[in-house]
C-alpha positions in Angstrom: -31.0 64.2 -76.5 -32.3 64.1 -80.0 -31.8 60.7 -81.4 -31.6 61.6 -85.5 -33.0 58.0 -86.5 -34.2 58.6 -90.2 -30.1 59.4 -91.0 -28.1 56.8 -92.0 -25.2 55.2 -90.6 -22.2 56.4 -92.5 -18.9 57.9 -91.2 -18.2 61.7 -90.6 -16.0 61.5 -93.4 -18.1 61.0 -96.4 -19.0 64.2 -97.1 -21.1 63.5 -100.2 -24.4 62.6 -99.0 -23.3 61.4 -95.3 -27.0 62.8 -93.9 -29.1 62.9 -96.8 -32.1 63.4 -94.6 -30.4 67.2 -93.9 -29.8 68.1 -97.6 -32.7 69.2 -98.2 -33.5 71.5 -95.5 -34.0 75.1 -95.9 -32.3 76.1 -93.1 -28.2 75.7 -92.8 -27.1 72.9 -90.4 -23.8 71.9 -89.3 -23.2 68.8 -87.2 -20.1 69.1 -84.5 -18.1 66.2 -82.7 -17.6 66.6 -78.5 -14.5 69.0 -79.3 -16.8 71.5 -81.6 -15.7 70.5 -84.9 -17.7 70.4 -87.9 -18.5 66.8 -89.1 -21.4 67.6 -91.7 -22.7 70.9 -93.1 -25.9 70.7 -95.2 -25.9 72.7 -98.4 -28.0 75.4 -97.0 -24.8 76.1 -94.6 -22.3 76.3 -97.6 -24.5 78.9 -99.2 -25.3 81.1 -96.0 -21.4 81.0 -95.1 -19.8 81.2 -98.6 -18.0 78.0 -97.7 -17.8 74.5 -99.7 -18.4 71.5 -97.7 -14.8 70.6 -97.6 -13.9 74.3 -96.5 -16.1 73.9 -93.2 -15.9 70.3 -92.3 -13.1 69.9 -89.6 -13.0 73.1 -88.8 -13.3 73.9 -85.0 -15.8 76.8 -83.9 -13.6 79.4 -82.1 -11.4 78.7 -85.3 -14.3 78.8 -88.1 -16.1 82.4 -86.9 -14.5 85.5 -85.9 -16.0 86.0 -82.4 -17.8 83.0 -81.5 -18.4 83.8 -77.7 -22.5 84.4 -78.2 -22.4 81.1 -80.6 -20.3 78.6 -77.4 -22.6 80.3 -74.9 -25.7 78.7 -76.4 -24.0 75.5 -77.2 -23.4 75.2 -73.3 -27.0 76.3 -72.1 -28.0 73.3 -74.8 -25.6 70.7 -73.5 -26.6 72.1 -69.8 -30.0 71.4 -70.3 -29.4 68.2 -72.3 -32.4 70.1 -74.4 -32.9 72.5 -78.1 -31.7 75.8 -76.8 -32.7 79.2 -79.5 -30.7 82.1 -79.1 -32.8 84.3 -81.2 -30.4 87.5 -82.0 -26.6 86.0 -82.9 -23.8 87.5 -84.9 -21.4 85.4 -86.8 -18.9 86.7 -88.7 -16.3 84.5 -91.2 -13.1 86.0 -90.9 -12.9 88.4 -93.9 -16.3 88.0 -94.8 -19.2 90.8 -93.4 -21.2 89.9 -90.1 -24.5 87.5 -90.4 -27.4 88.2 -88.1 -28.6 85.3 -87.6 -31.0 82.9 -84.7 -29.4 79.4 -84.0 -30.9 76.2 -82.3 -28.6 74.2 -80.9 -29.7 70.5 -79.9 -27.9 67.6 -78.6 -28.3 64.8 -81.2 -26.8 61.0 -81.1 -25.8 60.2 -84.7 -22.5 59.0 -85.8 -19.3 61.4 -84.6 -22.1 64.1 -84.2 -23.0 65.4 -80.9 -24.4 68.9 -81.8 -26.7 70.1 -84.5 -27.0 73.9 -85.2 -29.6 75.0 -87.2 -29.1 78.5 -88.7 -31.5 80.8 -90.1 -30.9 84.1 -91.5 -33.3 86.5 -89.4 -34.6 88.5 -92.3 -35.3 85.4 -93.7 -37.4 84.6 -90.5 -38.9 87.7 -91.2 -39.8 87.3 -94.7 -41.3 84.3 -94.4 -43.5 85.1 -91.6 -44.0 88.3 -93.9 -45.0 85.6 -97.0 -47.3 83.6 -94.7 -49.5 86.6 -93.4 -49.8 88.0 -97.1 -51.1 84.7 -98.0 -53.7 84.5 -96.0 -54.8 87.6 -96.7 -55.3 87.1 -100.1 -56.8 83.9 -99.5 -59.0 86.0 -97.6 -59.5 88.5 -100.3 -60.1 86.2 -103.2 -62.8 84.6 -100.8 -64.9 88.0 -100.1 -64.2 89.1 -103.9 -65.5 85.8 -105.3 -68.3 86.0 -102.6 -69.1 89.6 -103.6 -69.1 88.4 -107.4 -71.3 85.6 -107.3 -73.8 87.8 -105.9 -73.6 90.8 -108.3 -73.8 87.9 -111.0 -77.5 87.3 -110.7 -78.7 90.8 -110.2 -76.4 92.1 -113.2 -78.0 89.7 -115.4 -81.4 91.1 -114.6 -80.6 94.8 -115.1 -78.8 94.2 -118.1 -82.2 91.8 -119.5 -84.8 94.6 -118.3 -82.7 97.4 -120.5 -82.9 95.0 -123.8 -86.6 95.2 -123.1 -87.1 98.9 -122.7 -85.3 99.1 -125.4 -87.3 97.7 -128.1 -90.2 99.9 -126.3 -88.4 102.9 -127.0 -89.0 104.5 -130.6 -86.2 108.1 -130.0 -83.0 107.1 -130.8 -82.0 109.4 -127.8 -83.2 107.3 -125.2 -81.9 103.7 -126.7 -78.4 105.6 -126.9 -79.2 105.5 -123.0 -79.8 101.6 -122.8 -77.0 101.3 -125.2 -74.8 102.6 -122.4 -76.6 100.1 -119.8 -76.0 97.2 -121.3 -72.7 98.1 -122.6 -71.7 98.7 -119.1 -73.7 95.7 -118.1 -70.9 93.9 -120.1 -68.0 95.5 -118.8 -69.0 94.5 -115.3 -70.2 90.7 -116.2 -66.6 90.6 -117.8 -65.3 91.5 -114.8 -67.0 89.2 -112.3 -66.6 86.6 -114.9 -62.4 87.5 -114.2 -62.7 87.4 -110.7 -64.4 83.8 -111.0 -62.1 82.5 -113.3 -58.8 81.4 -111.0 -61.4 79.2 -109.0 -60.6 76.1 -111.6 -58.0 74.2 -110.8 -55.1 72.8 -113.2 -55.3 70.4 -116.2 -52.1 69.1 -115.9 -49.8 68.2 -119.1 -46.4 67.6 -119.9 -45.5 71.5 -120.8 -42.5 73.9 -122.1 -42.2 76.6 -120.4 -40.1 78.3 -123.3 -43.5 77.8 -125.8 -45.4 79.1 -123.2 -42.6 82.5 -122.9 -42.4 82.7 -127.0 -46.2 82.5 -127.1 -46.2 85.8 -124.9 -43.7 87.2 -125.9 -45.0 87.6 -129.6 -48.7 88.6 -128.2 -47.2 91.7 -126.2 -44.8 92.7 -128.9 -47.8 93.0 -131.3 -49.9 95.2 -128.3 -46.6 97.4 -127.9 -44.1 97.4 -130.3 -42.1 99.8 -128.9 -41.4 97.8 -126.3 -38.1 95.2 -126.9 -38.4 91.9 -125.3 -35.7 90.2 -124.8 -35.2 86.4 -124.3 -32.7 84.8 -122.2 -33.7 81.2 -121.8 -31.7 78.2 -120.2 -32.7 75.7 -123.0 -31.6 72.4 -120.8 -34.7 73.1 -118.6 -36.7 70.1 -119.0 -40.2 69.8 -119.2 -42.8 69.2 -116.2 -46.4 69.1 -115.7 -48.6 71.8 -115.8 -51.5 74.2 -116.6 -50.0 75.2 -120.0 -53.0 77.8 -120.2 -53.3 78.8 -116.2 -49.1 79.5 -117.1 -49.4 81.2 -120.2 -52.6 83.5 -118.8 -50.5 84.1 -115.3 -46.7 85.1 -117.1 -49.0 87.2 -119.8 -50.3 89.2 -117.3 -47.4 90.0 -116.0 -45.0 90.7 -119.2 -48.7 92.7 -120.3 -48.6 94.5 -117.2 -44.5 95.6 -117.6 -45.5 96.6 -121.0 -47.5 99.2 -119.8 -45.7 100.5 -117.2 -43.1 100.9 -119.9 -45.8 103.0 -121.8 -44.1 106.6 -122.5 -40.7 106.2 -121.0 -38.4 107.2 -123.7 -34.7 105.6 -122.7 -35.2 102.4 -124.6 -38.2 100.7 -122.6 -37.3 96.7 -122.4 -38.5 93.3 -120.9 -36.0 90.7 -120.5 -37.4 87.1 -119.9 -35.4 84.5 -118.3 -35.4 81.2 -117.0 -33.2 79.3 -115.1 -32.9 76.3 -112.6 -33.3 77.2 -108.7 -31.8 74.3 -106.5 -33.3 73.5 -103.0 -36.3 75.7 -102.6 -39.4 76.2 -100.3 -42.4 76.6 -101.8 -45.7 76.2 -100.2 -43.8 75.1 -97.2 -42.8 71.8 -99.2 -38.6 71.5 -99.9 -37.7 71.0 -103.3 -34.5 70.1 -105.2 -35.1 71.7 -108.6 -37.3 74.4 -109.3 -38.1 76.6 -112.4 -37.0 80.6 -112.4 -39.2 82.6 -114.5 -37.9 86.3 -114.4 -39.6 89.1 -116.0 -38.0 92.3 -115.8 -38.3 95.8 -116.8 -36.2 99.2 -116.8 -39.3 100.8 -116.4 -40.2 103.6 -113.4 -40.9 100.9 -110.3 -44.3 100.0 -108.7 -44.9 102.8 -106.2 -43.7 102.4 -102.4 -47.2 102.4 -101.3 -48.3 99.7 -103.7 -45.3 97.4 -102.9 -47.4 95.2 -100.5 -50.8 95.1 -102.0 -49.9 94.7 -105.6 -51.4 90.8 -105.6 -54.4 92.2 -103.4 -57.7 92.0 -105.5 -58.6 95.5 -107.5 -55.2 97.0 -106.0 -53.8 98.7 -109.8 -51.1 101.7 -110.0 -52.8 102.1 -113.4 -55.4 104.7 -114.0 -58.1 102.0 -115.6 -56.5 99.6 -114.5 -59.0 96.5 -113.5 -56.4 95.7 -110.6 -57.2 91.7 -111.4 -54.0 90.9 -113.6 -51.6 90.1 -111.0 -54.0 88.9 -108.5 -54.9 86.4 -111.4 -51.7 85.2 -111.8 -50.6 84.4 -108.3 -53.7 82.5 -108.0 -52.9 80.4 -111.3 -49.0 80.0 -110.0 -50.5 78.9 -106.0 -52.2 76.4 -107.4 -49.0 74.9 -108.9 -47.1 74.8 -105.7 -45.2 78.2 -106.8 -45.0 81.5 -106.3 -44.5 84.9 -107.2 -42.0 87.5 -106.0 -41.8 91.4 -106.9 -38.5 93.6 -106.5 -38.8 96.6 -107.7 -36.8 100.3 -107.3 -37.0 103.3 -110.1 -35.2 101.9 -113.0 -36.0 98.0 -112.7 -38.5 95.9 -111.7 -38.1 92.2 -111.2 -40.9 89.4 -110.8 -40.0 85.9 -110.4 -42.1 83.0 -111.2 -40.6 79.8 -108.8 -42.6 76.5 -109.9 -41.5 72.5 -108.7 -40.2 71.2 -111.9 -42.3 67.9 -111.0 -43.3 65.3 -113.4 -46.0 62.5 -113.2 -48.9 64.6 -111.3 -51.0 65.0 -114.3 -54.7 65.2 -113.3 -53.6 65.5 -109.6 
């Protein structure tokens, strides 16, 4: 039996903050007496069964879900056991409300009225996230090689790019220095480059920041680069300020709103980028919980990312752009990691969405 020491004593019935040690959990937990009635549900549960805490609490099992036969049968292979018993593949369904497919450990606990904790967890979320953690070690893996690969065309580039300056002023027909011309020139464009891929490798200078400068600032260097474009701003103005990398933000959201602009390019029914920010309560990022987080959204009604870009879109050099350097949104989801945040793309033919999540944290400046 799981003994749930770091929650405090207080009775079944105060429902505001009875277990705070559960509120923050990602996952959705309710707490049942011996006669399978709910005694506690953690916010997580009141958003992943469209029920307030005052809806569920009280409410008996076979009452609460529709057919609750697969739910009870794990409940008595936990109390069996007197062990955490997984059933990986369940189906709950509120009456009136569509079916959830969901996995559910159920563990005998010894806190207050409690008997039973049941930890739900929706099992595309499962999914996701082990989806989230594989990416990100890829592209940790990426960055590595690229930054690895860089640092050691740095050196040589240098060289070629030297030894044409000096055959050039040993050349007197104008003919051939057009051809060092186009040496070093391209000499350029490649130390430009590997000085990009290089660049994420600094970590933040932390300062108290507004995000909404930092939006405004972008917003008025991509509507002079495409004026045709509209952006549109759509800005929760009670967001506070937090600490950050004003300049790792504004290079990682400019990227981004640069890279929609494009897209937008050509398309003639009214190309627009809306920008918006917003609170997110109780998120996961960088498997840490947080209570209040930032939403940055930057979307577009342009033609979509393509289907077989969708999952490589942060990889290094990966660009649906003819010309394109493939370095912008790698860039920026290296700037937003190293805040704790991240970066997620929806996108279909018509409307592409990225999100920015960051910890609105304060007092971590030069952490």
């Amino acid at each position: 039996m799981v003994k749930l020491g770091f929650l405090p004593s207080f009775g079944a019935g105060d429902a505001k903050g009875a277990y705070p040690g559960l509120e923050l959990l990602a996952t959705a937990v309710l707490l049942l007496d011996p006669a399978l009635r709910v005694v506690y549900a953690n916010p997580a549960a009141e958003n992943l069964f469209e029920l307030s805490k005052k809806q569920l609490v009280g409410q008996a099992i076979a009452a609460l879900f529709a057919d609750p036969a697969g739910l009870v049968g794990a409940i008595d292979k936990a109390v069996g056991s007197g062990t955490s018993y997984t059933e990986q593949e369940l189906e709950l369904a509120i009456n009136g409300k569509p079916k959830l497919h969901l996995t559910c450990t159920v563990s005998p606990v010894d806190v207050n009225d409690a008997s039973l904790m049941l930890e739900f967890r929706h099992i595309d979320q499962q999914l996701k996230i082990a989806r989230e953690e594989r990416l990100l070690e890829q592209q940790q893996a990426n960055r590595d090689l690229i930054r690895s690969l860089a640092h050691e065309i740095k050196n040589p580039l240098g060289g070629i790019r030297g030894a044409a300056q000096l055959l050039e002023r040993e050349l007197d027909r104008p003919q051939l220095i057009e051809y060092t011309q186009v040496i070093i020139g391209e000499a350029d464009r490649l130390q430009s480059l590997v000085n990009r891929l290089l660049t994420p490798h600094r970590l933040p200078t932390y300062r108290r920041t507004n995000i909404h400068e930092i939006l405004v600032r972008v917003k008025g260097v991509v509507q002079a680069e495409f004026p045709q474009v509209a952006i549109v701003p759509d800005f929760d103005i009670s967001l506070p300020e937090f600490d950050a990398d004003p300049e790792q933000l504004t290079q990682a959201v400019l990227n981004i709103v640069r890279n929609a602009a494009q897209a937008l390019v050509g398309t003639t029914a009214g190309p627009q980028i809306r920008l918006t920010t917003r609170v997110a309560r109780y998120v996961t990022l960088a498997k840490k919980r947080y209570r209040l987080a930032l939403a940055v959204g930057i979307a577009d009604n342009g033609p979509g990312v393509p289907e077989a870009l969708r999952e490589r879109i942060f990889y290094p050099l990966v660009s649906g752009r003819e010309g394109g350097s493939g370095l912008g949104l790698t860039i920026a989801q290296t700037f937003v990691a190293q805040h704790n945040g991240t970066i997620e793309c929806e996108s279909v033919p018509g409307r592409t969405v990225f999100t920015i999540l960051l910890p609105l944290q304060l007092g971590r400046g030069g952490a």
